[in-house]
N, C-alpha and C positions, 0 to 999 in steps of 0.2 A: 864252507861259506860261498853263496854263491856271488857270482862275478858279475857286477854292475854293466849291462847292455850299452855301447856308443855307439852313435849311429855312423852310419858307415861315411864313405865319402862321398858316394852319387847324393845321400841324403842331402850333406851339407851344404853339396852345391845346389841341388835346388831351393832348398830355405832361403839360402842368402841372398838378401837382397842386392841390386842395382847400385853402386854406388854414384851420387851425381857429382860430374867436374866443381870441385867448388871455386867461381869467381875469386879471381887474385883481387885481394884486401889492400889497399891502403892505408898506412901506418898513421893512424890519427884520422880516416875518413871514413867513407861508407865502401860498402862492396863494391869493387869494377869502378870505381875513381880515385883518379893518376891525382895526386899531390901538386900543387901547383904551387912554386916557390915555399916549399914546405907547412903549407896549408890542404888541407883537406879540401877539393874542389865541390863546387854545391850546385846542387839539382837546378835545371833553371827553371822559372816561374812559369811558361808557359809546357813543360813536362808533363805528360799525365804519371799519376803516384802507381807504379805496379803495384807496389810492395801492398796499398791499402785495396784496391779493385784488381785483383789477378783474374789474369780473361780466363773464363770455363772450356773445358774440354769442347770443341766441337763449336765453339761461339764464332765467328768471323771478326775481324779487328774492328771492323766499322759500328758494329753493334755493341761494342763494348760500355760497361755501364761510367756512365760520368762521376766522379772521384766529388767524395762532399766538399773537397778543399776547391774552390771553384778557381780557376787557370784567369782570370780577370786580373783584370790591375783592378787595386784599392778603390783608385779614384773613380775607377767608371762602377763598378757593385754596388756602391752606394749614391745612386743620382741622387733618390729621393729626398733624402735629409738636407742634403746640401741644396738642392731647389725649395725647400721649404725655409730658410734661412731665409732668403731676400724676402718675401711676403710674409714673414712673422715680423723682419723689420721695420717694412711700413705698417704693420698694424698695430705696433707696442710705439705709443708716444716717446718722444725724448724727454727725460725728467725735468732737464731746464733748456729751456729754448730765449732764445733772445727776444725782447721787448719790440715790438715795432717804433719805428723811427718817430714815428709823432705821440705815443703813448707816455704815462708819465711813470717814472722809472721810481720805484719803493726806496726810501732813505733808509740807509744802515743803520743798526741798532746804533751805535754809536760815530761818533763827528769824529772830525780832524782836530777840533777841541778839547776832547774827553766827555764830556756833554753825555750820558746815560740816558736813548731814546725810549729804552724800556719802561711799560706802565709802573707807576708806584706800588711795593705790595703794599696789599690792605693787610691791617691789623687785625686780627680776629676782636671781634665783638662783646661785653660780657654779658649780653644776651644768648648768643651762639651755643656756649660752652654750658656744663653743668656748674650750676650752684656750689659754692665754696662750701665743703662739709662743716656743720656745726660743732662745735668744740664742747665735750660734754662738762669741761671746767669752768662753764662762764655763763653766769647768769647775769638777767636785766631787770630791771622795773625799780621803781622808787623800793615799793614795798616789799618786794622779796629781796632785796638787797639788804635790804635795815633786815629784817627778820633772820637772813644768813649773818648779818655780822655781830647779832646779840645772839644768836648760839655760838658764834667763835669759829664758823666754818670757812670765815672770808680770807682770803691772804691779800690783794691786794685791788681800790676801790679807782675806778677812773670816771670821773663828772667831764666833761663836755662843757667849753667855755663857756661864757655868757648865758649858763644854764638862770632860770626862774629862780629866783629865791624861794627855799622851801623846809619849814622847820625839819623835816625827814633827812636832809642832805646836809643841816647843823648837826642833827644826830650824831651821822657818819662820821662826818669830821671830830666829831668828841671821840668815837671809838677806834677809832684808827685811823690812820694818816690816808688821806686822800689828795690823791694825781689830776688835777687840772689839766687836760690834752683837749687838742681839736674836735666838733663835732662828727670830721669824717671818719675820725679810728673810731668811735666808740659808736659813729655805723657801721664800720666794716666789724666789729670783735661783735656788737649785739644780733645782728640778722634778720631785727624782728622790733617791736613796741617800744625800745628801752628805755624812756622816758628822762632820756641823757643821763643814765648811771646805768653803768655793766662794771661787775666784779668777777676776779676770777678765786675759787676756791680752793682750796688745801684739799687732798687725796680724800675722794671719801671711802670710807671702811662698814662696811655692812656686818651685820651680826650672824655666829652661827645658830642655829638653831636651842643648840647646849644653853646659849647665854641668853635667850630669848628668856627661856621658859624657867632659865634660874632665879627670878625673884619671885616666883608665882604671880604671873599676872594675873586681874581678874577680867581683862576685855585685852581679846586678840581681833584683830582684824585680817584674812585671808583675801587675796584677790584672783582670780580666776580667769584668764583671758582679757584683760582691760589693757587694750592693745594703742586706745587711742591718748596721748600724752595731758591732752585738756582733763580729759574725764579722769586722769588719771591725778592731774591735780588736784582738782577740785572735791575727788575723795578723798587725798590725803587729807584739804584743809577740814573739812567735817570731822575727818576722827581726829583731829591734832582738838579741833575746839569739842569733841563729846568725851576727849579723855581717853582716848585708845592708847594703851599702853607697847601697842609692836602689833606691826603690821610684815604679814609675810607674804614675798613678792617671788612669782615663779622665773625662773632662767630663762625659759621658754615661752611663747606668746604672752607676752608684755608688754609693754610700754616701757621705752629706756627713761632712768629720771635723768631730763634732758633738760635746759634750759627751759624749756613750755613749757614742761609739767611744773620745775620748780616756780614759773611763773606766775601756772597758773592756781600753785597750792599758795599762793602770796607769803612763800619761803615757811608754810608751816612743815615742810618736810623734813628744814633742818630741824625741827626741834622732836621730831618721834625717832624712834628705835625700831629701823628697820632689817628684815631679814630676808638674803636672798637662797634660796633654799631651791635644789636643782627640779624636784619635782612634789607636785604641790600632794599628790595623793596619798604619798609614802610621811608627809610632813606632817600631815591630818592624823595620820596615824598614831605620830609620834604624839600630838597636843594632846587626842585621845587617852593615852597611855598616861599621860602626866597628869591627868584627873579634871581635864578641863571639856567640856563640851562645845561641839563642834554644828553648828546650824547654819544652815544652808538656803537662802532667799531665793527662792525658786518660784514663778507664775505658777505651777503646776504642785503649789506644797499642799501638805495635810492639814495645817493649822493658822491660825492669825497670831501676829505678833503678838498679842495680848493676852493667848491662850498658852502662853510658855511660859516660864517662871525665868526669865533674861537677868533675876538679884545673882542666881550661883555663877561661878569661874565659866565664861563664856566664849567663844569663837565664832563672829561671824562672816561666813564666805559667799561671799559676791562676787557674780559673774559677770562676763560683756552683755552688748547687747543685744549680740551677733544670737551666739548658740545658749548664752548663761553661764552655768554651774556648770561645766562637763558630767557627764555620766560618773566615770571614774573615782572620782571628787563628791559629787552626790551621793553613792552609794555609800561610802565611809563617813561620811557622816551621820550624826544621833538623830537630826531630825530636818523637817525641810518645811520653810514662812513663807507664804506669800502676803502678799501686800491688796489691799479690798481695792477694786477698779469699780468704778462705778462710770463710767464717762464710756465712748465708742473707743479711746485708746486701750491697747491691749496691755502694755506693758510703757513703766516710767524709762527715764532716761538712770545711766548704773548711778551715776554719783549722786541721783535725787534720791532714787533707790535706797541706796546704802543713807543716803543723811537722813529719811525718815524713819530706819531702822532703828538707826543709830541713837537717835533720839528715842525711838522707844524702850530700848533700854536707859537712857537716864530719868525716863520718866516712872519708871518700875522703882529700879535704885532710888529716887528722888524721895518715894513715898508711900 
């Protein structure tokens, strides 16, 4: 096994380096500083730092580079800011300055009194604000009110004092107990024409579909987008008086039966059997199915009312005046009327529409 080579001792001593005297320490200080009442004594301010700028080999002491920690006192390093103090002062106003001596000085919101100098708030206006929402349980008019309270849909009848005498409101009073109240309630519950009578009525319940079509009707009525609550009256009252046996109303672009419309159907609404049914194309389908036919009053039909046989189990669907019969709705149906225009107008108004259809069917049936 051979024997591991050490260098000898001339080696060792030239390797080894120099060692440097190390500055006696202070117990708790820095190198080369004496403790002073058992505190560590400290560099003074105007010292240049060796430790951070150590002078180079061969540099002269005069040329030594200046330490980034600049040997200044605080106060003089920073003139600047401090001179720009006074002149930001006079240029920024004082918030509250004093009144001059002959000026007349603002009274305090409030006295020595108690006295509140503050303006009065204003009220808001009932102009301002939006319109009080209409209540869809309350109807107005002489005539749609009698008409609601002989189908039995009325709960309870409010007259307006010193109303006209009027055999219509002796009616009332025979059918049910009627509330004699101020003029102003029975403006503020009506919102509209009320001809000093608003009732308000018992929950109304719409029919499903199943119970429409269970007594086999022979005249349905369909409505199609009659979005406006007049026109929506005004059709019901034509098929209440042509005999329509159930009329089917879509969930969707409709007309809500709201007070106007029952207004303006002059309460023939309460006396049909209505059906609200979620979409009208699916519902044609189903009348179809149940043996009834389904026609559709379209400007754009193939035939004249008079050219269809309107005696068999019928369905007719009427549209706005906007777009009509929808596409959707047209297509499922058996067949499509228009009505003969003879004038520069292109098309009637719906609820004329539908009453002279409507009428052409009782005049077929008729004879």
């Amino acid at each position: 096994m051979k024997r591991r080579r050490t260098p000898s001792e001339g080696d060792r001593t030239s390797r080894a380096r120099p060692e440097r005297p190390a500055a006696p320490r202070a117990p708790g200080g820095r190198r080369g500083e004496a403790p002073v009442d058992g505190r560590p004594a400290r560099r003074p301010a105007d010292a240049p730092d060796e430790r951070r700028t150590p002078r180079r080999q061969g540099e002269p002491a005069a040329e030594r580079r200046p330490s980034r920690r600049s040997s200044e006192p605080a106060a003089e390093r920073r003139p600047a800011r401090r001179a720009a103090e006074p002149a930001a002062a006079e240029r920024r106003p004082a918030r509250r300055t004093s009144a001059p001596a002959g000026a007349e000085r603002r009274p305090p919101r409030r006295q020595a009194d108690g006295a509140d100098r503050r303006p009065p708030r204003r009220e808001p206006s009932a102009a301002a604000g939006p319109p009080p929402r209409a209540r869809d349980d309350v109807i107005y008019g002489r005539n749609a009110v009698l008409e609601a309270a002989r189908a039995g849909t009325v709960r309870r009848v409010f007259v307006a004092e010193n109303v006209d005498p009027d055999p219509r409101i002796d009616e009332l009073r025979g059918l049910l107990r009627v509330e004699d109240v101020p003029a102003a309630r029975v403006e503020a519950m009506a919102q509209g024409a009320h001809q000093g009578v608003v009732a308000e009525l018992r929950p109304r319940t719409f029919l499903t579909l199943r119970q429409l079509l269970d007594p086999s009707p022979r005249l349905l009525l369909g409505l199609d987008g009659i979005e406006d609550p007049q026109n929506l009256g005004a059709i019901l009252r034509s098929a209440e008086v042509a005999g329509v046996e159930g009329v089917l109303l879509p969930e969707r672009r409709s007309a809500p039966l709201s007070a106007v419309a029952v207004k303006a159907s002059s309460g023939a609404s309460e006396h049909l059997r209505l059906c609200r049914v979620p979409g009208l194309p699916s519902a044609i389908s189903e009348v179809r199915r149940s043996g009834i036919w389904c026609v559709a009053l379209d400007p754009r039909g193939d035939l004249m009312p008079w050219e269809f046989d309107l005696t068999q189990p019928i369905c007719l669907v009427v549209g706005g005046e906007g777009q009509g019969v929808h596409r959707l709705v047209r297509d499922r149906c058996d067949a499509r009327i228009r009505l003969p225009m003879a004038g520069r107008i292109a098309s009637l108004n719906a609820s004329a529409a539908a009453a002279a259809l409507l009428y052409e069917v009782a005049r077929q049936r008729a004879g």
